[in-house]
C-alpha positions in Angstrom: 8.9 -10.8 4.7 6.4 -9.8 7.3 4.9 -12.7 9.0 1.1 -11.5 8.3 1.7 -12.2 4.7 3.9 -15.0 4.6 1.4 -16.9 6.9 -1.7 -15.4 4.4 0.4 -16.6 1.1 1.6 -19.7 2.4 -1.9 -20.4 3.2 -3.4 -19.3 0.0 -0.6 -21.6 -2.3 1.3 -23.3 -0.2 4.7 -23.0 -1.9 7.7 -20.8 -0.6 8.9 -20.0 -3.9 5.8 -19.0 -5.0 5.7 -16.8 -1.9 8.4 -15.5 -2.0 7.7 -14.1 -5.5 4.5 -12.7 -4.9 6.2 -10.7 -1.9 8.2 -9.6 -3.8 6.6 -8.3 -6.9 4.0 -6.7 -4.0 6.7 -5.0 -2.3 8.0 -3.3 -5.8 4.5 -2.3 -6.8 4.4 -0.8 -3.1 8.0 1.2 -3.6 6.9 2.4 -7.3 3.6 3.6 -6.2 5.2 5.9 -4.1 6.4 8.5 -5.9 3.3 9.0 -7.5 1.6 9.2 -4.2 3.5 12.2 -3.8 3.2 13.6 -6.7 -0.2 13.1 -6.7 -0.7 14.9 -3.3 1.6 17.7 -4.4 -0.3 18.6 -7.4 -3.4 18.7 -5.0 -4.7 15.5 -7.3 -7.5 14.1 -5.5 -8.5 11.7 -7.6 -5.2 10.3 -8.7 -4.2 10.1 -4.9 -7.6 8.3 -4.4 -6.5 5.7 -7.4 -3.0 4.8 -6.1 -4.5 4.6 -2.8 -7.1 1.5 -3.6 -4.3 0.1 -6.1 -2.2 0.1 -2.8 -5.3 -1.2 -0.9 -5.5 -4.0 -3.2 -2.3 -5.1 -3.6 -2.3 -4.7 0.1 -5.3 -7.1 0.4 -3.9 -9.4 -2.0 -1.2 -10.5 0.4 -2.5 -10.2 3.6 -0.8 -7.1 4.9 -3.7 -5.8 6.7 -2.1 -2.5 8.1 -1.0 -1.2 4.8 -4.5 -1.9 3.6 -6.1 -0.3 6.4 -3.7 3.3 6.0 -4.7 2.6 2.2 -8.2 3.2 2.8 -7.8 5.7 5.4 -5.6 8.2 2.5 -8.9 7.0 0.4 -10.7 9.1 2.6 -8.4 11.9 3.0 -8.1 12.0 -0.8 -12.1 12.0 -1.0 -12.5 14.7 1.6 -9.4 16.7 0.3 -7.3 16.5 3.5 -4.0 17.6 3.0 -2.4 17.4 6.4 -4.6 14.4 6.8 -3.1 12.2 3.4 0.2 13.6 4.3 0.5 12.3 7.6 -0.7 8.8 5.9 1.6 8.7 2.9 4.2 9.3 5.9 2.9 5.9 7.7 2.7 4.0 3.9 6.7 5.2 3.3 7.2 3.8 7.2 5.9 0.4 6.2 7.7 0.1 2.9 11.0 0.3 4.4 9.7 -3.1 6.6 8.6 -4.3 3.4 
Protein backbone atom coordinates (compact mmCIF):
# COMPACT_ATOMS: atom_id res chain seq x y z
CA UNK A 1 0.00 0.00 0.00
CA UNK A 2 1.59 3.34 -0.80
CA UNK A 3 2.19 5.42 2.14
CA UNK A 4 0.19 8.68 0.67
CA UNK A 5 -2.92 6.70 0.97
CA UNK A 6 -2.50 4.64 3.94
CA UNK A 7 -1.63 7.86 5.87
CA UNK A 8 -4.91 9.76 4.00
CA UNK A 9 -7.32 6.57 4.88
CA UNK A 10 -5.98 6.00 8.17
CA UNK A 11 -6.72 9.50 8.79
CA UNK A 12 -10.09 9.60 7.25
CA UNK A 13 -11.38 6.15 9.43
CA UNK A 14 -8.91 5.30 11.49
CA UNK A 15 -9.12 1.44 11.23
CA UNK A 16 -6.54 -0.81 9.36
CA UNK A 17 -8.91 -3.21 8.31
CA UNK A 18 -11.08 -0.76 6.98
CA UNK A 19 -7.96 0.48 5.12
CA UNK A 20 -6.91 -2.03 3.95
CA UNK A 21 -10.17 -2.76 2.19
CA UNK A 22 -10.73 0.38 0.67
CA UNK A 23 -7.06 0.00 -0.88
CA UNK A 24 -7.92 -2.65 -2.10
CA UNK A 25 -11.14 -2.44 -3.76
CA UNK A 26 -9.36 1.13 -5.25
CA UNK A 27 -6.49 -0.77 -6.61
CA UNK A 28 -9.04 -3.29 -8.53
CA UNK A 29 -11.18 -0.46 -9.82
CA UNK A 30 -7.61 1.04 -10.94
CA UNK A 31 -6.52 -2.50 -12.77
CA UNK A 32 -10.13 -2.99 -14.41
CA UNK A 33 -10.32 0.49 -15.76
CA UNK A 34 -7.44 -0.19 -17.66
CA UNK A 35 -8.36 -2.03 -20.35
CA UNK A 36 -10.89 0.15 -21.25
CA UNK A 37 -8.55 2.98 -21.19
CA UNK A 38 -7.07 1.38 -24.02
CA UNK A 39 -9.68 0.55 -25.69
CA UNK A 40 -11.02 3.69 -25.46
CA UNK A 41 -7.93 5.40 -26.90
CA UNK A 42 -7.66 2.83 -29.66
CA UNK A 43 -11.11 3.41 -30.93
CA UNK A 44 -10.07 7.24 -31.03
CA UNK A 45 -13.07 7.48 -28.15
CA UNK A 46 -12.64 10.87 -26.68
CA UNK A 47 -15.28 10.91 -24.57
CA UNK A 48 -15.15 7.55 -23.13
CA UNK A 49 -11.31 8.14 -22.48
CA UNK A 50 -12.37 11.41 -20.80
CA UNK A 51 -15.02 9.27 -18.49
CA UNK A 52 -12.57 6.61 -17.29
CA UNK A 53 -10.21 9.22 -16.81
CA UNK A 54 -12.24 11.36 -13.95
CA UNK A 55 -13.65 7.85 -12.67
CA UNK A 56 -9.79 7.19 -12.19
CA UNK A 57 -9.44 10.77 -10.85
CA UNK A 58 -11.97 10.08 -8.37
CA UNK A 59 -11.21 7.02 -7.13
CA UNK A 60 -7.84 8.48 -7.14
CA UNK A 61 -8.98 11.39 -4.86
CA UNK A 62 -10.93 9.18 -2.82
CA UNK A 63 -7.80 7.69 -1.26
CA UNK A 64 -5.38 10.09 -1.30
CA UNK A 65 -3.07 9.00 -4.18
CA UNK A 66 -2.42 12.34 -5.43
CA UNK A 67 -0.12 11.39 -8.52
CA UNK A 68 -2.56 9.13 -10.06
CA UNK A 69 -5.14 11.82 -9.67
CA UNK A 70 -2.98 14.34 -11.09
CA UNK A 71 -1.96 11.95 -14.54
CA UNK A 72 -5.96 11.39 -14.29
CA UNK A 73 -6.66 14.92 -15.07
CA UNK A 74 -3.82 15.46 -17.27
CA UNK A 75 -5.30 12.32 -19.90
CA UNK A 76 -8.69 14.51 -19.13
CA UNK A 77 -7.16 17.03 -21.08
CA UNK A 78 -5.51 15.06 -23.70
CA UNK A 79 -8.84 13.25 -24.13
CA UNK A 80 -10.60 16.83 -24.38
CA UNK A 81 -8.04 18.19 -26.88
CA UNK A 82 -7.78 14.84 -28.75
CA UNK A 83 -4.07 14.12 -28.17
CA UNK A 84 -3.13 10.85 -29.03
CA UNK A 85 0.55 10.79 -28.39
CA UNK A 86 -0.28 13.01 -25.51
CA UNK A 87 -3.00 10.28 -23.63
CA UNK A 88 -0.79 7.54 -24.75
CA UNK A 89 2.18 8.66 -23.04
CA UNK A 90 -0.22 9.16 -19.83
CA UNK A 91 -2.11 5.87 -19.97
CA UNK A 92 1.66 4.62 -20.07
CA UNK A 93 2.44 6.51 -16.58
CA UNK A 94 -1.29 5.27 -15.08
CA UNK A 95 -0.16 1.30 -16.07
CA UNK A 96 3.46 2.41 -14.29
CA UNK A 97 1.55 3.21 -11.04
CA UNK A 98 -0.81 0.36 -11.07
CA UNK A 99 1.89 -2.11 -10.89
CA UNK A 100 2.98 -0.09 -7.34
CA UNK A 101 -0.49 -0.29 -6.56
Amino acid sequence: MKQCCKDYLMEQFGDEEVVAEIYAEYASSIREKLPEIDEALAAGNWAALDSLAHAVKGNALATGDTDVANTAIDLRVAAKMSEKDAASSLIAKLKAFARDI
